[in-house]
C-alpha positions as CSV (number, residue, x, y, z in Angstrom):
1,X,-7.8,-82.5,22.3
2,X,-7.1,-79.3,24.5
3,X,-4.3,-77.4,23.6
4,X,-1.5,-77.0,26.1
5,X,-0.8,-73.8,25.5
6,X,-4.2,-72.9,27.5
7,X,-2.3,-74.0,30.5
8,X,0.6,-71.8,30.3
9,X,-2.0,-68.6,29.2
10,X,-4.5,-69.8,32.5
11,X,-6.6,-67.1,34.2
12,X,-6.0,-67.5,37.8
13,X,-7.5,-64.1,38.1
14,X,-11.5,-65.2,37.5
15,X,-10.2,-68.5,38.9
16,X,-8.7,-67.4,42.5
17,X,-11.3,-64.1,42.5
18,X,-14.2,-67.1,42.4
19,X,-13.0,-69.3,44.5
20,X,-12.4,-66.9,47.3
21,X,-16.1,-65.6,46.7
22,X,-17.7,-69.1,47.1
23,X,-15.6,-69.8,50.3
24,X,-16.5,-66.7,51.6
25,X,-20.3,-67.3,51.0
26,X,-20.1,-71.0,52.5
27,X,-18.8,-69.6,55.7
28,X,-21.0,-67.2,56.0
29,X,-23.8,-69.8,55.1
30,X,-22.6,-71.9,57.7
31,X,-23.1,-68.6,60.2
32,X,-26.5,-67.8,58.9
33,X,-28.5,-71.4,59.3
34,X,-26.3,-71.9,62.5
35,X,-29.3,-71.8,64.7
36,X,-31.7,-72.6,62.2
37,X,-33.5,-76.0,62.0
38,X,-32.2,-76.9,58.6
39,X,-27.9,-76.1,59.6
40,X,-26.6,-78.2,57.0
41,X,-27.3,-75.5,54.5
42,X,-23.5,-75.0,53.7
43,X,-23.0,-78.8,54.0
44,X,-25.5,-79.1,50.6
45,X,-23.8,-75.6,49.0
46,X,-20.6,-77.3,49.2
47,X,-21.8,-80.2,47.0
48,X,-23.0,-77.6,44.7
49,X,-20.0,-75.8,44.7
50,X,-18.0,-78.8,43.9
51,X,-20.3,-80.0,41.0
52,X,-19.8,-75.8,40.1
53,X,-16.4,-76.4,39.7
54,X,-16.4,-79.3,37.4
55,X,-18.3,-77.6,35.4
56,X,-16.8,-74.1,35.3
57,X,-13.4,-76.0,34.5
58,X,-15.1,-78.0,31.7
59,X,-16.6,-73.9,30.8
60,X,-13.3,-72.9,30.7
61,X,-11.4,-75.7,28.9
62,X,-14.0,-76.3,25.7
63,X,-13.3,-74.2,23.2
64,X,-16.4,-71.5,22.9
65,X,-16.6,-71.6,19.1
66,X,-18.6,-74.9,20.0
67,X,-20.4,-72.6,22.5
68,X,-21.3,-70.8,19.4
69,X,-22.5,-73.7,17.3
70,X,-24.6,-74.8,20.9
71,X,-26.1,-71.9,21.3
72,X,-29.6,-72.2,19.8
73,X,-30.1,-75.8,21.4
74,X,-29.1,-74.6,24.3
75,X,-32.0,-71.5,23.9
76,X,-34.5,-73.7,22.9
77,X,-33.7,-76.4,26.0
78,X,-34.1,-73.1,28.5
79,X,-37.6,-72.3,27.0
80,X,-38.8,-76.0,27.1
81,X,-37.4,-75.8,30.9
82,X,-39.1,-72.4,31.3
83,X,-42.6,-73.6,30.4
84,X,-42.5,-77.0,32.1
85,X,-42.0,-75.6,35.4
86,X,-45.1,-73.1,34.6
87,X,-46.8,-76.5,33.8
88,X,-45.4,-78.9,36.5
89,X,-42.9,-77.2,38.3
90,X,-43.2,-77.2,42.3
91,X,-44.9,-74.5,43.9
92,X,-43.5,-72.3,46.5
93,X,-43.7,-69.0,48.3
94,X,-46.6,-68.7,45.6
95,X,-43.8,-69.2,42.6
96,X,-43.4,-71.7,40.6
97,X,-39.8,-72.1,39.7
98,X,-38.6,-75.5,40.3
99,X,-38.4,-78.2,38.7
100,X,-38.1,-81.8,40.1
101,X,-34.9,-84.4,39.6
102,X,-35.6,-87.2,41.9
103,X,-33.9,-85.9,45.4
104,X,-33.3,-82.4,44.0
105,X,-34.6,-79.2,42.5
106,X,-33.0,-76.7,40.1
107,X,-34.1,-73.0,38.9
108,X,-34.7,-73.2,35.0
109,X,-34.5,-69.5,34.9
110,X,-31.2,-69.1,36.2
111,X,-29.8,-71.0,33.3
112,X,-31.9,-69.1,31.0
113,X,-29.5,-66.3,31.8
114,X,-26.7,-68.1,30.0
115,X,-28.9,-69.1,27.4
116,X,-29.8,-65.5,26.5
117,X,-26.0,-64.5,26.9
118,X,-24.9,-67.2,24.1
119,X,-27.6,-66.7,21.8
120,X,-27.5,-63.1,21.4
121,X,-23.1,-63.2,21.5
122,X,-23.4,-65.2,18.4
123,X,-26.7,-63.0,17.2
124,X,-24.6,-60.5,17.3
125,X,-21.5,-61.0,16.3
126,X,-22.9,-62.6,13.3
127,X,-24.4,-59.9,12.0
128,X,-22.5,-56.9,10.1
129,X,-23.7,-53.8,13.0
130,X,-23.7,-50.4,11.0
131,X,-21.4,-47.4,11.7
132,X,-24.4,-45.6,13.2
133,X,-25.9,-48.8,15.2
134,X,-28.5,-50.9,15.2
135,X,-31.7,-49.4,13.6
136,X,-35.4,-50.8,14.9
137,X,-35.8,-53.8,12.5
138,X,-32.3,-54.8,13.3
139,X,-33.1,-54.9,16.9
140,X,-37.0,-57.5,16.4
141,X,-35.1,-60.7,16.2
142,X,-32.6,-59.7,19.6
143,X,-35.8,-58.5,21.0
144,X,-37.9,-61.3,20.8
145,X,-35.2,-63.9,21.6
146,X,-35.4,-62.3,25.0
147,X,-38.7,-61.3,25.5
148,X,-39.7,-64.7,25.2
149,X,-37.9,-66.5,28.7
150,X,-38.9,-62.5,30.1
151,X,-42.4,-63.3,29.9
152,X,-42.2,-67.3,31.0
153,X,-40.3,-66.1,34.3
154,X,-42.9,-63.0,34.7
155,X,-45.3,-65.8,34.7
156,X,-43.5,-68.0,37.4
157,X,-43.6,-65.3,39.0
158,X,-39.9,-64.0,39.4
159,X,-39.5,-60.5,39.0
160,X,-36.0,-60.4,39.9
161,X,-35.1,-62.9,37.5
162,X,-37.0,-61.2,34.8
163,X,-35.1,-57.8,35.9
164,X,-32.0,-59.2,35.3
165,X,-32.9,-61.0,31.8
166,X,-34.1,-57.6,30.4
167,X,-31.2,-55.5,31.7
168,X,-28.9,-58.6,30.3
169,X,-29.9,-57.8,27.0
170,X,-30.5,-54.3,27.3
171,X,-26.9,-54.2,28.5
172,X,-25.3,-55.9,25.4
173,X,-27.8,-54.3,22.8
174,X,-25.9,-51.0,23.7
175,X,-22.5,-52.9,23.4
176,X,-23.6,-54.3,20.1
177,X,-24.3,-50.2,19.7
178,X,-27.7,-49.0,18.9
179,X,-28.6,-45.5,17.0
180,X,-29.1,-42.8,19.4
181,X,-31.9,-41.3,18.2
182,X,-33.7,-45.0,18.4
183,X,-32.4,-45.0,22.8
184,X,-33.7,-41.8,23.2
185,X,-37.1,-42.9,21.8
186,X,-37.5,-46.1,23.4
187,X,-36.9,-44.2,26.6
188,X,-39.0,-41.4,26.1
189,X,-41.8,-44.2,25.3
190,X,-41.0,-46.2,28.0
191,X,-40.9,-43.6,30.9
192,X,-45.1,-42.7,30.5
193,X,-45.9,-46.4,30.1
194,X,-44.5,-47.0,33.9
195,X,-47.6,-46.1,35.5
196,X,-49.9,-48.3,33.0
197,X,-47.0,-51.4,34.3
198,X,-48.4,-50.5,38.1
199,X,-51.8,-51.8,37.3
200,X,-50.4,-54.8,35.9
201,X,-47.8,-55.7,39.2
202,X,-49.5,-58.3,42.0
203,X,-50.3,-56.8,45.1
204,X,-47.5,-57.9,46.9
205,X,-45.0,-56.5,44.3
206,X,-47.0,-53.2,44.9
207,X,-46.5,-53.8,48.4
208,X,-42.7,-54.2,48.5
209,X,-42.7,-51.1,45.9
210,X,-44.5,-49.2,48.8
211,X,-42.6,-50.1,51.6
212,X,-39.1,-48.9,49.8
213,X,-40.0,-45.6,49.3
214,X,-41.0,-45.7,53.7
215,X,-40.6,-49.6,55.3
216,X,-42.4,-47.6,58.5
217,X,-45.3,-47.8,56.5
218,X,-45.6,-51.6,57.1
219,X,-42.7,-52.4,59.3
220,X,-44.1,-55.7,60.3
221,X,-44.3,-57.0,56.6
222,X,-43.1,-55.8,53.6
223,X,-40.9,-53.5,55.3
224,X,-39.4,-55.5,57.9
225,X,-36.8,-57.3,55.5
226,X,-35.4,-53.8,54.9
227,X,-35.6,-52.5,58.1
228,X,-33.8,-55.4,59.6
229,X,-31.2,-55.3,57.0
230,X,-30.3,-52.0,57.7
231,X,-30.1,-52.7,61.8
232,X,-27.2,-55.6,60.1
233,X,-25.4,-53.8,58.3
234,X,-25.6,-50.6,60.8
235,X,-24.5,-53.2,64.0
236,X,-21.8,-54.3,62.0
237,X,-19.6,-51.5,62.4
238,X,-16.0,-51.1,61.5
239,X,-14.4,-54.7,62.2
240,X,-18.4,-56.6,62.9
241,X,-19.3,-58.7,65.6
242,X,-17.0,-61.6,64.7
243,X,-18.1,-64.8,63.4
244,X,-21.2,-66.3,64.2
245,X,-21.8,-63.5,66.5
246,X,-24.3,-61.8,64.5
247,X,-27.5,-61.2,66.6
248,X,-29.6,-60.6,63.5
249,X,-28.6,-63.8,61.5
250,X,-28.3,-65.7,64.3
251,X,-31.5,-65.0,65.9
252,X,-33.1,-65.0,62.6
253,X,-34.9,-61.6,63.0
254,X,-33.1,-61.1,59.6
255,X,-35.6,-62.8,56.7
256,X,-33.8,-64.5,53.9
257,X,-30.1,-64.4,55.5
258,X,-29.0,-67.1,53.9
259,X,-30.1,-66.2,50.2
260,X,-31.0,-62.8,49.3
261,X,-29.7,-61.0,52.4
262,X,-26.4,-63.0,52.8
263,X,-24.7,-59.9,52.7
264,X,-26.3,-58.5,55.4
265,X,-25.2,-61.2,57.4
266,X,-21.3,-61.0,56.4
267,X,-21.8,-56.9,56.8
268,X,-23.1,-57.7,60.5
269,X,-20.3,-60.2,61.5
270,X,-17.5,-58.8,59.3
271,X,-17.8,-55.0,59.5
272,X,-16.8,-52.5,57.1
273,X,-13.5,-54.1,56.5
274,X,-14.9,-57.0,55.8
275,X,-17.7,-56.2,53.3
276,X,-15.2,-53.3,51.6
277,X,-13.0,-56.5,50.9
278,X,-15.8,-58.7,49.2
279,X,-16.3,-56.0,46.8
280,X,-12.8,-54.8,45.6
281,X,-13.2,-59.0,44.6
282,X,-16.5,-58.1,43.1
283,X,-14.8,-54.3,41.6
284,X,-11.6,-56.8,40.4
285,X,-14.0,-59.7,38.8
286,X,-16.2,-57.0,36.6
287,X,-13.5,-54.6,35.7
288,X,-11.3,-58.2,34.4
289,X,-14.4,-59.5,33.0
290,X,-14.7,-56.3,30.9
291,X,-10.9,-56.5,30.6
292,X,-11.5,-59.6,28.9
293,X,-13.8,-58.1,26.7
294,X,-12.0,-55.4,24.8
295,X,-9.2,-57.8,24.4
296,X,-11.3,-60.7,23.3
297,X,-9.4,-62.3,20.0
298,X,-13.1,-62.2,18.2
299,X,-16.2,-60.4,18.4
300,X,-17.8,-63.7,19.7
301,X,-15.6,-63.9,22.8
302,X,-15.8,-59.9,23.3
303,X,-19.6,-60.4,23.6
304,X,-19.8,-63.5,25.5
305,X,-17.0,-61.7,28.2
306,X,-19.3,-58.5,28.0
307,X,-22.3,-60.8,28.7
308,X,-21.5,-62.5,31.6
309,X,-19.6,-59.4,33.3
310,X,-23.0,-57.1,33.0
311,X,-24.4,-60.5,34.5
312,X,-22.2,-60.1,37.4
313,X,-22.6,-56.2,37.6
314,X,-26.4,-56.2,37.7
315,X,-26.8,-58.8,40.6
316,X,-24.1,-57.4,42.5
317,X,-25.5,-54.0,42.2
318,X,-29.4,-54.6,42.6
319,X,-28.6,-57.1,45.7
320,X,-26.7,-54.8,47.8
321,X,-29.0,-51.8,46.5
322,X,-31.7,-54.0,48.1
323,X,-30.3,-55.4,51.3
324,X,-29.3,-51.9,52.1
325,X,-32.8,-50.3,51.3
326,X,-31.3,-48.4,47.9
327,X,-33.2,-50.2,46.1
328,X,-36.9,-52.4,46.2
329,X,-37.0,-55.7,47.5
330,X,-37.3,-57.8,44.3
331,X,-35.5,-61.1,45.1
332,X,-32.3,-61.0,43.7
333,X,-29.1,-63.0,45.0
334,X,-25.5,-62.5,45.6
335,X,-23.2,-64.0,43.1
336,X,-21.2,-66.9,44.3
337,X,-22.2,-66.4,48.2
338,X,-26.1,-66.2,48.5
339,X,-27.7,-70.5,48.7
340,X,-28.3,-72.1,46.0
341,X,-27.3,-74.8,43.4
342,X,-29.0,-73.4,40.6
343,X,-27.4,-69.9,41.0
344,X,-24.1,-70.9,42.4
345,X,-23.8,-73.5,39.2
346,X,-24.5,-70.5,36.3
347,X,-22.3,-67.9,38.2
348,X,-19.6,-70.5,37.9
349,X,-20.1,-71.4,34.8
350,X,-19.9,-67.8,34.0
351,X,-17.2,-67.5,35.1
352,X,-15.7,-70.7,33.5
353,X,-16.9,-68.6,30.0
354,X,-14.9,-65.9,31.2
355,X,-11.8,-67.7,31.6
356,X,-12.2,-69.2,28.5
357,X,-12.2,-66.1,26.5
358,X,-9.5,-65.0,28.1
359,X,-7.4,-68.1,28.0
360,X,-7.8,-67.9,24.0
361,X,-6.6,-64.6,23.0
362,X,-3.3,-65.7,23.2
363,X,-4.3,-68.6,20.7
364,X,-4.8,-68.1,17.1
């Protein structure tokens, strides 16, 4: 039975601040496969957005103390999904990463993400975290509950994905709050084992590595995403070229402008103005979500807000730090405007969670 009093406590904040993101991305989807072959892209991302919104409504409305009691089925689901699509999962681009449901695919990784933020919420808030932090044997069982899906998607390969799982729990290990003296010595091992991890990357990740620090060095390649990414954003100017006016999207000398580089596309057709309005929504989601957080009724919604917000923060952060060469080309996507139905589903249900916390402060 839900309680009515959810209703009169609603957050149309995350609600509206989601909503207007997703619209925003199917227009500019629409834009970005106009000329391509397959233009019914936003046509098939509004079907995902509507089955999205089911279930970030259904996110928002259960109760998450039953997210709580879920939360280790769910984990071990998302590893049995993890290491069938290593086993049978469809291959492409030289990944495997999807798995097969009669007429469509979905990313198992991507809902590993929620996994990991529900499992280690009620990790730990479960436990009793000293007043100096979390010491080293405190930190094994967090550790390996992620490094567990880390290494399944590092075998997929998807290093993006990875990236994000990692700084996901890094992120709310330090919320949890973890002993100085331990941070400063995992980072002072860390930092000399970086050049061992360069012998261990694929060539192509070297590659992509490479042509950040100078895309001239291989401008046809791995440098030409970046490169034309930056001639985008750069054409866009103050108010863009207007809609579907874009001559990078539309002529496709952008790669990936309907997934990873989506915002290059809106920066190109939109401007300044535009783009500086899709991030005060991103800048108002985040600082709500964390909001959310330090006024969560329990430390299981506190987490779980915390979670999903650093979830948020990281994509946003790494995607535009890579479609506007800041950052390495490492294949990660826009929340709620870059394709696809796996991604757009968990950044709505995220955002459902959100909500939900939110809703039930007021509730006791």
């Amino acid at each position: 039975m839900i309680d009515r009093r959810l209703f009169l406590h609603f957050d149309w904040v995350v609600f509206l601040v989601t909503i207007f993101l997703c619209l925003i991305g199917i227009l500019n989807i629409y834009s970005a496969a106009l000329m391509d072959s397959d233009n019914n892209l936003y046509e098939k991302q509004l079907i995902w957005f509507s089955i999205g919104l089911a279930l970030m409504i259904l996110a928002t409305l259960v109760n998450y103390i039953h997210l709580e009691r879920l939360a280790y089925p769910i984990y071990i689901i998302a590893i049995i999904l993890l290491i069938s699509t290593i086993l049978t999962g469809r291959t492409a681009g030289g990944a495997k990463r999807w798995l097969s449901i009669g007429f469509a695919s979905f990313q198992p990784s991507e809902f590993a993400k929620i996994a990991i933020i529900l499992i280690l919420s009620k990790y730990f808030s479960a436990i009793k975290i000293p007043f100096r932090g979390l010491s080293l044997k405190e930190l094994i069982v967090p550790s390996v509950i992620a490094f567990i899906p880390f290494i399944l998607i590092i075998k997929q390969p998807d290093m993006g994905t990875a990236v994000i799982i990692f700084l996901i729990f890094a992120s709310m290990v330090i919320f949890a709050k973890v002993r100085l003296k331990l941070l400063i010595g995992i980072t002072a091992i860390s930092l000399p084992l970086i050049p061992i991890a360069w012998h261990f990357l694929k060539d192509y990740q070297k590659a992509r590595l490479m042509s950040f620090l100078d895309p001239t060095l291989d401008p046809l390649g791995t440098g030409y995403h970046i490169m034309q990414s930056k001639i985008a954003i750069g054409s866009g100017g103050i108010i863009g070229n207007g809609f579907t006016n874009g001559t990078q999207g539309q002529l496709r000398f952008l790669p990936e402008h309907h997934t990873d580089f989506i915002f290059s596309v809106l920066a190109e057709e939109w401007g300044f103005i535009g783009s500086f309005i899709v991030l005060i929504l991103y800048f108002v989601l985040v600082l709500w979500g964390l909001n959310i957080a330090q006024n969560a009724k329990d430390r299981l919604g506190a987490f779980l807000a915390f979670g999903v917000s650093f979830m948020f923060l990281w994509h946003i952060l790494i995607n535009i730090g890579m479609v506007t060469g800041m950052l390495p080309v490492v294949g990660v996507p826009l929340p709620f405007m870059s394709y696809g139905g796996s991604f757009l589903i968990t950044t709505m249900i995220g955002a459902g969670i959100l909500a939900n916390v939110s809703m039930r402060r007021f509730i006791f």
